[in-house]
N, C-alpha and C positions, 0 to 999 in steps of 0.2 A: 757514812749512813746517818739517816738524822732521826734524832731520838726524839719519841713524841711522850709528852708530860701532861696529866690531866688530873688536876685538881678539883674536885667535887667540892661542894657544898648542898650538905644533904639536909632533906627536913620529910621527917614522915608527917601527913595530913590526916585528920581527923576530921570529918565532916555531916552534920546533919542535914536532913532531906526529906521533905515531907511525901511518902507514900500514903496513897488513901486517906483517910479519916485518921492516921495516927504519924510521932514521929519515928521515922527511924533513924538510927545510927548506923553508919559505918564508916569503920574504925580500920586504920593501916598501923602497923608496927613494924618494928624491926626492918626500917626502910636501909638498904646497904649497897652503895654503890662504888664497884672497885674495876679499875681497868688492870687488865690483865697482860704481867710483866711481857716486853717487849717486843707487844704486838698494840693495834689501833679496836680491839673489841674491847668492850664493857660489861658488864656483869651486875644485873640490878636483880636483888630479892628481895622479898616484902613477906609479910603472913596479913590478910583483909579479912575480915569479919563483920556480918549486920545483922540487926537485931530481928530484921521484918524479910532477907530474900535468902538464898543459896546463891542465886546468879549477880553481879554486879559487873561497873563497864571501868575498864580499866585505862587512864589517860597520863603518859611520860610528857612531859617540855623538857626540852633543853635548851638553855643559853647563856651568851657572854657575855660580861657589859650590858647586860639587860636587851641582849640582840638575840631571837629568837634564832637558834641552829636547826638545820633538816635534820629529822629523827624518821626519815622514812624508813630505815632498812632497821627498824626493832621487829623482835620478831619474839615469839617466847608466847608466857601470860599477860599479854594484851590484849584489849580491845572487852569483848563480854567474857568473864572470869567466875568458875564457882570460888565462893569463898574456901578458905582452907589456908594453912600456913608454908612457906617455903615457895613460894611463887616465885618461878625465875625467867627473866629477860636479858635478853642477849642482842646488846647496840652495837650493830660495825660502822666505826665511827669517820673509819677510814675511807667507807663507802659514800658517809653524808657529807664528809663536813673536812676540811683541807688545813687546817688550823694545826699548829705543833705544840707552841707554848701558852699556857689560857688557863686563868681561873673558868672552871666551867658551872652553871649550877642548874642540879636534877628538879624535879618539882614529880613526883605523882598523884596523881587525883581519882578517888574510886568516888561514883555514888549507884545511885539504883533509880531514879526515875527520869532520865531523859525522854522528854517527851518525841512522837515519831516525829521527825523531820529537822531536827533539833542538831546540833555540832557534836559529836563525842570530845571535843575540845575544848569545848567550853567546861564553865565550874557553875553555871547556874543558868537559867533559863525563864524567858518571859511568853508563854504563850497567848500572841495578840490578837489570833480570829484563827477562823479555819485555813486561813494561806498563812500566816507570817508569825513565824519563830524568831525570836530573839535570842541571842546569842550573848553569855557573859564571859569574859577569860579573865584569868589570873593578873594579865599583866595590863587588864584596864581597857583592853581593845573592846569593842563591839560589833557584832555583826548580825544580819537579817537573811534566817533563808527562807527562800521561797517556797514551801512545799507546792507548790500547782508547775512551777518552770524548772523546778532543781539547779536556782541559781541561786550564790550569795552573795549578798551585797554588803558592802560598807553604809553602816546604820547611819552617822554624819557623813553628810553630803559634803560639806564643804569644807573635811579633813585636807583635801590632795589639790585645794586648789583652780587656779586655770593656768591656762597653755595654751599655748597653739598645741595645734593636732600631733605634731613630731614628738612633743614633749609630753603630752597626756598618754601617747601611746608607748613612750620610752617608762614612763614614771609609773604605766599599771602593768607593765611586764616589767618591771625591776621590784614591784612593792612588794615586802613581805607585812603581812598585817595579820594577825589572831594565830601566828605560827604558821599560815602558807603562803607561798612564794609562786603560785599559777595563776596571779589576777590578770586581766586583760579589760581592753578597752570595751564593752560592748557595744553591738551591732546595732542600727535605729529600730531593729524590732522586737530586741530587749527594751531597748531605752522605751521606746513610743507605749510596751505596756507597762512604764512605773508614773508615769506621770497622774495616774489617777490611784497613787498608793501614797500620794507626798507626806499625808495626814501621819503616816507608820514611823517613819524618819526623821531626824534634825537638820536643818541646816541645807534642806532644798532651797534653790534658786530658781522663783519663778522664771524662767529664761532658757538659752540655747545652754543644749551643754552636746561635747562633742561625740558622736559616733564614732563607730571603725568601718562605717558603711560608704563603699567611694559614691560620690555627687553624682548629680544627672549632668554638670558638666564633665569633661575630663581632666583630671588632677584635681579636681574639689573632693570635699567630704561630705558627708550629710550631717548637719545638727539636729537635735529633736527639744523640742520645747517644752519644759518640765511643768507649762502652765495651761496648756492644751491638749499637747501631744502633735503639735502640727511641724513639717518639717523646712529646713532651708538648707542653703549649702555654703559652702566658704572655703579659701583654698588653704593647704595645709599648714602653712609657712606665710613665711612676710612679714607685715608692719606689727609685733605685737601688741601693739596697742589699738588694732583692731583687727586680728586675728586670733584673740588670746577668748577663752571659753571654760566653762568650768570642768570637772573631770569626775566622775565615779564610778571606780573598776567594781568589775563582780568578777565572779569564780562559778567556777559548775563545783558540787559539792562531791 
């Protein structure tokens, strides 16, 4: 039978956040994370308190090597939390994450004003008009969600690159980015409505960039043009040196 070992590296957060017209604070203590003898569950408590709510939002990361681990199956005092002390969540760790031997490291994060449409994963937020929320994480990523499509997008466009179509669509169903792991390629009628949002994002390319939408011939793709919106086709595979196109996954929120 093989024994699974998890070493934590814990850090409680203390963090300010401007509610209304004043600061508030809220404050986490007595952050304690201990896996529980010889099984794959975890055991996270905290005591949160703030100066301005009773209710705040409550956000776990976990990762190795600065590799972001699924924390889907937490379950407890997550997500929006009265304050109060003894707060406990309960990780089956065995359910996310297949890992045996591993420096691991917790990270929680309370605040109190995520704006609507905003990431609960995030630790800070840029609200840029009435469609687009920015998204800030701990570990540097950035993302943009859409509130009008309930899509999100990676803020730099030209993080992931080009590819041919095989590769764009292997590289946004394998990316993990801002801590999720469901991006995909999107479809020309995602794409065709961002081209008139480029001004919100880094690092658009005025040009084709690939769809997941199949071509008006058979075995092509569609591309959509980030400088118009107008579309063409190209087939998936081939010469990459003229097959190859830029790539930007999104995610449904």
């Amino acid at each position: 039978m093989k024994k699974c070992m998890l070493v934590g590296v814990l850090a409680g957060i203390a963090l300010l956040w401007l509610a209304g017209d004043v600061w508030a604070q809220v404050v986490v203590t007595n952050f304690v994370v201990a896996q529980r003898t010889g099984t794959k569950l975890v055991d996270i408590s905290y005591d949160v308190s703030s100066s301005a709510t009773n209710l705040v939002y409550i956000v776990v990361t976990v990762s190795t090597a600065g590799v972001p681990v699924n924390v889907s199956s937490l379950s407890g005092d997550i997500g929006f939390v009265a304050t109060g002390n003894a707060k406990s969540i309960i990780w089956n760790m065995g359910a996310d994450w297949n890992g045996n031997l591993a420096m691991v490291s917790f990270s929680l994060t309370a605040h109190d004003n995520m704006p609507i449409g905003g990431d609960p994963r995030a630790i800070a937020w840029d609200v840029v008009d009435a469609r687009w929320v920015k998204n800030i994480y701990s570990n540097g990523a950035v993302t943009m969600n859409d509130r009008n499509s309930g899509l999100m997008w990676v803020y730099d466009a030209s993080t992931n690159g080009i590819g041919t179509w095989t590769q764009a669509n292997n590289l946004c169903n394998a990316l993990v980015y801002a801590g999720y792991d469901n991006w995909f390629l999107p479809d020309k009628y995602q794409l065709g409505n961002m081209y008139l949002q480029n001004a919100f994002f880094v690092g658009v390319q005025l040009g084709y960039y690939w769809s997941s939408s199949p071509g008006y011939t058979s075995g092509y793709k569609v591309l959509v043009n980030m400088a118009n919106g107008g579309e063409a086709q190209s087939v998936p595979d081939g010469n990459p040196v003229y097959n190859s196109y830029p790539i930007w996954p999104c995610r449904g929120q």
